[in-house]
Structures are given as structure tokens and as C-alpha cells.
NUVEX-396605 format. One record per residue (C-alpha): residue number from 1; residue in three letters; y negated, z, x. Coordinates in nm, 4 decimals, m for minus. Example, Ala and Ser with C-alpha at 12.3 -4.5 7.8 and 13.67 -1.06 7.14 Angstrom:
2
1:ALA:0.4500:0.7800:1.2300 $
2:SER:0.1060:0.7140:1.3670 $
//
This chain:
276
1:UNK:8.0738:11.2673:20.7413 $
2:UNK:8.0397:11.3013:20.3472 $
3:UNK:7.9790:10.9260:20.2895 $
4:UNK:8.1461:10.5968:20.4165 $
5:UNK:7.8325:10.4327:20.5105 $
6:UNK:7.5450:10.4788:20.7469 $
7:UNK:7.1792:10.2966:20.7642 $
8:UNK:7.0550:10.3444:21.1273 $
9:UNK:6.6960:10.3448:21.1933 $
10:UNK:6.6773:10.2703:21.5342 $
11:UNK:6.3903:10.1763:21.7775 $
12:UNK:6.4252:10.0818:22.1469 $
13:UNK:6.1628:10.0070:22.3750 $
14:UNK:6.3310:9.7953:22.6461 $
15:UNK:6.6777:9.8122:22.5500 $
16:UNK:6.8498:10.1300:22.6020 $
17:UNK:6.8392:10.3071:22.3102 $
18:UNK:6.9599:9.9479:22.1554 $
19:UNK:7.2449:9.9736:22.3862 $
20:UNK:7.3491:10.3157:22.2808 $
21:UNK:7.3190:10.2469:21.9174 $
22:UNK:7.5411:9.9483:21.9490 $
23:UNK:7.8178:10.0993:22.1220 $
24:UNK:7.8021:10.3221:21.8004 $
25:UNK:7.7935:10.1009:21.5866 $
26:UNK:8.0876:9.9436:21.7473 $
27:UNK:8.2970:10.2986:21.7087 $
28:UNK:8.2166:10.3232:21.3485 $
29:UNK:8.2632:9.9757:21.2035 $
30:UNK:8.6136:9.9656:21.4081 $
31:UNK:8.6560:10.3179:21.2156 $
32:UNK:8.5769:10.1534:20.8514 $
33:UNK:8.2623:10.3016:20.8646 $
34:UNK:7.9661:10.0732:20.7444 $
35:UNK:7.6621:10.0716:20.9272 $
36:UNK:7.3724:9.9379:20.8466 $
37:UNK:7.1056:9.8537:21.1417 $
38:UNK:6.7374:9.8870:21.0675 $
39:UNK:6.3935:9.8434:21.3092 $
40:UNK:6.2428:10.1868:21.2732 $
41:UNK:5.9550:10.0342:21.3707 $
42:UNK:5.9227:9.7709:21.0725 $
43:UNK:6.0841:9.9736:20.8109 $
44:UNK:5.9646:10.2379:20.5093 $
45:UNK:6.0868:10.6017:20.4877 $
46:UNK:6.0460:10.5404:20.1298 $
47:UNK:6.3110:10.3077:20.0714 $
48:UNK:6.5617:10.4899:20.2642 $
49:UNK:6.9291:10.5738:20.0356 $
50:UNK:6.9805:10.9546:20.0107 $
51:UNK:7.3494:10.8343:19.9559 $
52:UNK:7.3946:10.7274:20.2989 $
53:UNK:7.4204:10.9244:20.5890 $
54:UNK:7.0815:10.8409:20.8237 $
55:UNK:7.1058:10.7875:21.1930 $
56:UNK:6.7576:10.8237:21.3871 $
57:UNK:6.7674:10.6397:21.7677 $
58:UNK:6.4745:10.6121:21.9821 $
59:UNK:6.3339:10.6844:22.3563 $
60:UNK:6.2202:10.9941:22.4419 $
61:UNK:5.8190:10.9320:22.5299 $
62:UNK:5.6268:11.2537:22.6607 $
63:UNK:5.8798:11.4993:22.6617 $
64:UNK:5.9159:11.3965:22.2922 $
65:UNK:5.8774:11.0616:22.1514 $
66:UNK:5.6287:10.8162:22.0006 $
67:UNK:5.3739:10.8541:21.7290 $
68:UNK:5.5581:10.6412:21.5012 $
69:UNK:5.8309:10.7326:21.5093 $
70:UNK:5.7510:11.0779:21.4018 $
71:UNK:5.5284:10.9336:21.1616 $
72:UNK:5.8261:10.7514:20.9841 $
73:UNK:6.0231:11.0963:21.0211 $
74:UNK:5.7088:11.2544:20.8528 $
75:UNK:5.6988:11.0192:20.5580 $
76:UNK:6.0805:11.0241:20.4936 $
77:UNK:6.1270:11.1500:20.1006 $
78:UNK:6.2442:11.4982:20.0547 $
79:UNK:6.6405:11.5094:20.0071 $
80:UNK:6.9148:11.7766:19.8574 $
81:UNK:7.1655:11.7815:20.1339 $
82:UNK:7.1593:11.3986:20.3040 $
83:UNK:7.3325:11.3995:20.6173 $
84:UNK:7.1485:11.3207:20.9309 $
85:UNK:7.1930:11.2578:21.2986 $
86:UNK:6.9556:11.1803:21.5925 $
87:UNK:7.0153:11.0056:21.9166 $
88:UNK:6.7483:10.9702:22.2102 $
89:UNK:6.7732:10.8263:22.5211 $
90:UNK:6.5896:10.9595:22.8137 $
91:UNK:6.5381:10.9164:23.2036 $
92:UNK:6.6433:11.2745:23.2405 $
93:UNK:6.4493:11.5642:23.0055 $
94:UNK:6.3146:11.5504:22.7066 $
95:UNK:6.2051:11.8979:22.6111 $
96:UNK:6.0115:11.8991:22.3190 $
97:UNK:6.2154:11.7079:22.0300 $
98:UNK:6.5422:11.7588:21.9007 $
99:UNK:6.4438:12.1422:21.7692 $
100:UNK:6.1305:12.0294:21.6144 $
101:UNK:6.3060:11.7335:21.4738 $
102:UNK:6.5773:11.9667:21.2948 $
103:UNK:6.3175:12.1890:21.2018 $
104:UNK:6.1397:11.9374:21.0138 $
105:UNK:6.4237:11.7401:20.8704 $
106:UNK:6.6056:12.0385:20.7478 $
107:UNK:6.2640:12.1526:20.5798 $
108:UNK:6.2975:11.8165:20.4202 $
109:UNK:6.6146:11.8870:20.2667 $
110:UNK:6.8706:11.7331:20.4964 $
111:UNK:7.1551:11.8572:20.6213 $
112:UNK:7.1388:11.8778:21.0186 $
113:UNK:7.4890:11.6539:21.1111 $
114:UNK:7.4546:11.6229:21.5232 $
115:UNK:7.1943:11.5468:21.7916 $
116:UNK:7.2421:11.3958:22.0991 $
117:UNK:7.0670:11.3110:22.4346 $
118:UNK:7.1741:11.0183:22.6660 $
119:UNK:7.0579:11.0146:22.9872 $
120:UNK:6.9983:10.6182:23.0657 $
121:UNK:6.8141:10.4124:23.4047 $
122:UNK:6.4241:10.5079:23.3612 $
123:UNK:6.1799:10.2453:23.1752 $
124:UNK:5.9253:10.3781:23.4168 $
125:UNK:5.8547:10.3498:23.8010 $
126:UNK:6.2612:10.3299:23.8602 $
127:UNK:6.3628:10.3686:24.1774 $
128:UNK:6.7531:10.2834:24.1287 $
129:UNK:6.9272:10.0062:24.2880 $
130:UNK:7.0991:9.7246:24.0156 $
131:UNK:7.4321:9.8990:24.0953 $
132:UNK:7.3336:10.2674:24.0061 $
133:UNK:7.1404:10.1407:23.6878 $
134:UNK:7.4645:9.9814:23.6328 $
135:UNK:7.6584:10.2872:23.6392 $
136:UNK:7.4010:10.4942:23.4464 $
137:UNK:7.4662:10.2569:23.1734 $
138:UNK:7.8240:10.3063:23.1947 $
139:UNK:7.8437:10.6829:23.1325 $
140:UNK:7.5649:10.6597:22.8906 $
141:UNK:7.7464:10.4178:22.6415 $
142:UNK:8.0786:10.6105:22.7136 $
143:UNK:7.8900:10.9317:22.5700 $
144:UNK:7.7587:10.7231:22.2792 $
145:UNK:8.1193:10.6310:22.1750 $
146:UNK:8.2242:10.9990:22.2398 $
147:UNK:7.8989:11.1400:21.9862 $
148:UNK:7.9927:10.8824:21.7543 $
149:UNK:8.3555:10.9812:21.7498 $
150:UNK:8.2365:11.3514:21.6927 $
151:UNK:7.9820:11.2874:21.4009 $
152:UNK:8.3208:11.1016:21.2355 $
153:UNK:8.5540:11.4279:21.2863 $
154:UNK:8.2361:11.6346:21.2342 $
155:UNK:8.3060:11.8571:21.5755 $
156:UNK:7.9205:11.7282:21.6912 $
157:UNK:7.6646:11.9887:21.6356 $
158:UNK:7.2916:11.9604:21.6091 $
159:UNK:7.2156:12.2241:21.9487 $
160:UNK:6.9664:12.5461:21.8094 $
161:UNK:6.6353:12.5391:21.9283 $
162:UNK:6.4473:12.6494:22.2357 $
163:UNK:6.1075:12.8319:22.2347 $
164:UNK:5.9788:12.5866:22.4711 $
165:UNK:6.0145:12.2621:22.3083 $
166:UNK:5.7771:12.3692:22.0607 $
167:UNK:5.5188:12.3795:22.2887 $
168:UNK:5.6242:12.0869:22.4750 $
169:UNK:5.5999:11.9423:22.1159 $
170:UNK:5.2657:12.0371:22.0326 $
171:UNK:5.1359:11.8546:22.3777 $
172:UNK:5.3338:11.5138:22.2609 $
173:UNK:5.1465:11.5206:21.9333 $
174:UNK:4.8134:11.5473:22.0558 $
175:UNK:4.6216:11.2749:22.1751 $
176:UNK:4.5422:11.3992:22.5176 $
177:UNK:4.8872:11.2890:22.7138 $
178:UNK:4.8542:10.9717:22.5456 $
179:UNK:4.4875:10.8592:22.6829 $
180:UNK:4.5780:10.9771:23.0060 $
181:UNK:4.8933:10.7763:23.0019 $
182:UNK:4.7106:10.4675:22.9008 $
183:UNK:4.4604:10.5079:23.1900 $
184:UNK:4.7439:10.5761:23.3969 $
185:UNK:4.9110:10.2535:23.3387 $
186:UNK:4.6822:9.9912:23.2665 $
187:UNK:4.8040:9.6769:23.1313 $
188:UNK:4.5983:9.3038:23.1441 $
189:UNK:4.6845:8.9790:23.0956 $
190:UNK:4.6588:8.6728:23.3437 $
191:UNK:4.4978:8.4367:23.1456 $
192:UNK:4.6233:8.1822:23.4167 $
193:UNK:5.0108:8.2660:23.3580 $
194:UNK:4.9968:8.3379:22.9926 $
195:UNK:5.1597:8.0247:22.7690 $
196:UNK:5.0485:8.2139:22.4532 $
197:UNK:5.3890:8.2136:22.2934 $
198:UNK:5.3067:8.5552:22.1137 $
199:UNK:5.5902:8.7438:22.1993 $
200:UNK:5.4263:9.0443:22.3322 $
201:UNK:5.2401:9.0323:21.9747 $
202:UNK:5.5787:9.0245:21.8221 $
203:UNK:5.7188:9.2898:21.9810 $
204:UNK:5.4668:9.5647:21.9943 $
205:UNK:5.5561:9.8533:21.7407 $
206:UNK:5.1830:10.0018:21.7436 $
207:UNK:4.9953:9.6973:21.6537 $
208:UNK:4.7881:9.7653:21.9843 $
209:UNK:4.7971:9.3437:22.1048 $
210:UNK:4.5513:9.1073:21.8614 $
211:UNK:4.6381:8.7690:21.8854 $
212:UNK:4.3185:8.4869:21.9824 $
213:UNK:4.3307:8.2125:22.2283 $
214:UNK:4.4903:8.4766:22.4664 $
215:UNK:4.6605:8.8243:22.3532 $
216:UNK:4.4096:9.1018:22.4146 $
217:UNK:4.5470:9.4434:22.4632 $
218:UNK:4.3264:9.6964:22.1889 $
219:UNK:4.2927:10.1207:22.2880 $
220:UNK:4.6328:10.2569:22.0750 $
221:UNK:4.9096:10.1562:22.3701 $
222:UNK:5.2008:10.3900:22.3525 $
223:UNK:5.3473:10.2593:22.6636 $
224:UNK:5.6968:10.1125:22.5191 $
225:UNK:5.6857:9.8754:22.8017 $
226:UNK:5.8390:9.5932:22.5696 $
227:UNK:5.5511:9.3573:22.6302 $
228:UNK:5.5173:9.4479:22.9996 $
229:UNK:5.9313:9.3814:23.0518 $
230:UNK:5.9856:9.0903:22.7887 $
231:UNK:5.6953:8.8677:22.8875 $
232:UNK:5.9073:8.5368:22.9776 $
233:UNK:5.6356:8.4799:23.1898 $
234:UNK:5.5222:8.7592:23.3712 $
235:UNK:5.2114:8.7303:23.2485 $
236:UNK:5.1438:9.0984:23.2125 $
237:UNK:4.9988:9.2678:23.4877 $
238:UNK:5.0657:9.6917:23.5776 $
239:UNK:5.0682:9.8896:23.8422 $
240:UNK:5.2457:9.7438:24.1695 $
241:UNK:5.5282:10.0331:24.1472 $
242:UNK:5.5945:9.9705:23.8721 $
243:UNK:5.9418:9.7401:23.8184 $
244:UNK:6.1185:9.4920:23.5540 $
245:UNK:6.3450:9.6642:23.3133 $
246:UNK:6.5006:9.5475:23.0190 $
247:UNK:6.8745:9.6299:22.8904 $
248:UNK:6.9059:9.3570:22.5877 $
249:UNK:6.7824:9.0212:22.4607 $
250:UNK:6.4707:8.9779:22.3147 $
251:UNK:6.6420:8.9114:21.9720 $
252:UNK:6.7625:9.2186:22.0037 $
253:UNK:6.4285:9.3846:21.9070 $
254:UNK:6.2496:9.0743:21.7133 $
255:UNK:6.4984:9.0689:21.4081 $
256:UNK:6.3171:9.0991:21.1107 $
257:UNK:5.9850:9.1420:21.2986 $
258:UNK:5.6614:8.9548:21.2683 $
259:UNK:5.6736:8.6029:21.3539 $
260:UNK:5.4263:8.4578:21.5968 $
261:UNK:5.2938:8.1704:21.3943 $
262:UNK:5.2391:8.4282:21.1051 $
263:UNK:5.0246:8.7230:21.2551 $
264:UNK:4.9117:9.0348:21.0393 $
265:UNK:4.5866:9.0165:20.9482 $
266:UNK:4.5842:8.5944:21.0618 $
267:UNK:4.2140:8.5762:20.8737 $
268:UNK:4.0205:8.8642:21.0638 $
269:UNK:4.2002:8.7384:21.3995 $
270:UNK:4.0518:8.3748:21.3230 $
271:UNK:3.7123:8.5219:21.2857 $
272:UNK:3.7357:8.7782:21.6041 $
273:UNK:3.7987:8.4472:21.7997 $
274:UNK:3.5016:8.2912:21.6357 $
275:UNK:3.2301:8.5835:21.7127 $
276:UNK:3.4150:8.5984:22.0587 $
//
């Protein structure tokens, strides 16, 4: 790398792209290499540092990943030559993201540093006992402190692009995939389970849960699973096959988030719950 310090936009949805980013982070601070960690999800492209070498982590959703995420990649500021790097993690294809990513990035002015995919235990409908999750995890972090050791001595590369991810681009940014998700995997509270602590508020990067007497789920879901796995009391309802999954601490993902007693927009929530 060209600089001595790295600010490392990172979102996870249940945990494993946390994990990977950690185990990183771990490689390069032992290496003298600051790092600073930021919540994609709550920060602004605007106020990145062209100085600093920029590390992108998040899940791979759709063969790609999340609208926001490539909404923050969208908005980044153009640059002369920052380095960049990209990790995802993935239940086992992606498809349709790390070409268009360089593609964009480097039409933004930033020099293309490494890209890697990390195979990790599936978010969705998994199927794996504890002990093979457990050894998923294993060779997953191992290859995160391996990338991170190559993106030091610069031997990572940032792989050329395939025809097909394109396409399988173009489907993840529609809205199509996304609706048809959402009916797919319907979530609901249980009123009757529910303590109202607001966590699921908290943690949800799309603004898609409004906060009244109970949290109500709105029509912009990107199917993160955080509420669905973090709800300390399983008060979040989806499809019978599909299981519990989550790889950190709630902490984890809260830090510097939205506090519960202090939701966005507190006025317009008060008088939803009054015309309710």
C-alpha cells in the first residue's frame, strides 16, 4: 500500500462480513498499519480522506449486494489515484459485483488495489450443522488474514471482469428481485413477544422498521436479516425454514448507530401513532 493508514467502510448483516473485517484488522494493526473502522451504513462518501487507502466490506445480496451500499459507492467523491480494496462475503457465488465495482471505482479515479470473495455459513435457509458452520468460519477468516497480508506486500490483485456479471448486475439493481424477495420472505412481528426495546429499529440499515407502540415493518426490506437474527426475543416471525444466524454481538453492528430512545424522525412517528 502507498499510505500507512486505512478507513474501512464496512457493513455486515448478521456478522460475517464483521468477522472477516476484524481478522483484518487484526493483521494490519499487528503490521503498524492503522485502521480505521466505519458503519457503511451510517456514514457519508463525502467525508471520506483521499489520503487513506479505503477498504469496502459487505454481503453479497442478489448475486451482487444491497442498494446502499452501492449507493454510498455511487456518491463517493471523484479521486486522482486513492487506493482501494473490496471484500464480500458470500454463501457461495456472487456473480454480478466485483467487475462492476472496479469498473465504477476506477471511473471514479481510484486505483483498483485487490478484491476478494469469502465464502462464509449462509444467512439464509442454512442447512449446516453448528460444527460445519464452525469450520466455514475457520477457513474464511484464515483467507481474510491471507488477503490482508497480500494488499500489505501488494501481490493481491483486483480479478478482470466477466461478461456475465454485468448482466447479473443489471438484475441486482433493478427493483424486480427485490419485491419478489420481500414477498418471498415475509417478516411480522408478535405483538405478544415483542418487549419494544427498539433494537430491530436500531439496527436496520434501510430505514424500512418505524417505531410506535410496536415496530411496524414499512415496503423497502432488503432482507439483511439483522432484525430477524438479533431480536433478543424472537419476536420476529419468517418462514419456518428459515434458521437463527448471527456471527457477532449486537454491539458489534450498533456502534455509532441510532439510539432507541432517540428515533429519526421522533415527531412524525408520535403523530403516525396518534392517527393510528
Amino acid at each position: 500500500m502507498q499510505t500507512n493508514t486505512i478507513d474501512f467502510y464496512v457493513f455486515s448483516g448478521t456478522g460475517n462480513t464483521m468477522l472477516v473485517a476484524k481478522e483484518m484488522i487484526q493483521y494490519f494493526e499487528e503490521n503498524e498499519i492503522d485502521v480505521n473502522l466505519h458503519h457503511l451504513e451510517k456514514s457519508d462518501p463525502a467525508t471520506i480522506n483521499l489520503k487513506h487507502t479505503i477498504g469496502l466490506a459487505f454481503p453479497v445480496a442478489i448475486q451482487a449486494t444491497y442498494p446502499f451500499v452501492w449507493d454510498f459507492i455511487e456518491k463517493l467523491p471523484q479521486a486522482s489515484g486513492t487506493e482501494v480494496f473490496m471484500v464480500d462475503t458470500m454463501g457461495g457465488y456472487s456473480g454480478g459485483i466485483v467487475g462492476p465495482l472496479g469498473k465504477l471505482l476506477k471511473k471514479k479515479g481510484y486505483s483498483l488495489l485487490a478484491a476478494k470473495e469469502i465464502v462464509m455459513p449462509s444467512n439464509f435457509f442454512t442447512k449446516h450443522s453448528e460444527q460445519k458452520q464452525k469450520k466455514t468460519i475457520h477457513a474464511g477468516l484464515r483467507k481474510a488474514r491471507i488477503f490482508a497480508h497480500d494488499i500489505h506486500f501488494r501481490v493481491a490483485s483486483w480479478p478482470r471482469p466477466m461478461p456475465h456479471e454485468f448482466l447479473m448486475n443489471k438484475i441486482n439493481r433493478s427493483e424486480k428481485p427485490w419485491k419478489f424477495m420481500r414477498k418471498k420472505v415475509p417478516f411480522k412481528i408478535e405483538t405478544s413477544k415483542c418487549i419494544q426495546c427498539g433494537i430491530c429499529y436500531r439496527l436496520c440499515p434501510a430505514d424500512n422498521i418505524r417505531m410506535y407502540e410496536f415496530p411496524e415493518f414499512q415496503d423497502q426490506c432488503v432482507l439483511c436479516l439483522r432484525c430477524y437474527n438479533y431480536c433478543p426475543s424472537d419476536a420476529i416471525s419468517a418462514p419456518p425454514k428459515m434458521k437463527k444466524y448471527k456471527a457477532v454481538s449486537v454491539s458489534d453492528l450498533l456502534h455509532n448507530n441510532k439510539t432507541a430512545s432517540e428515533p429519526e424522525n421522533h415527531t412524525d412517528n408520535t403523530k403516525g401513532l396518534e392517527e393510528k
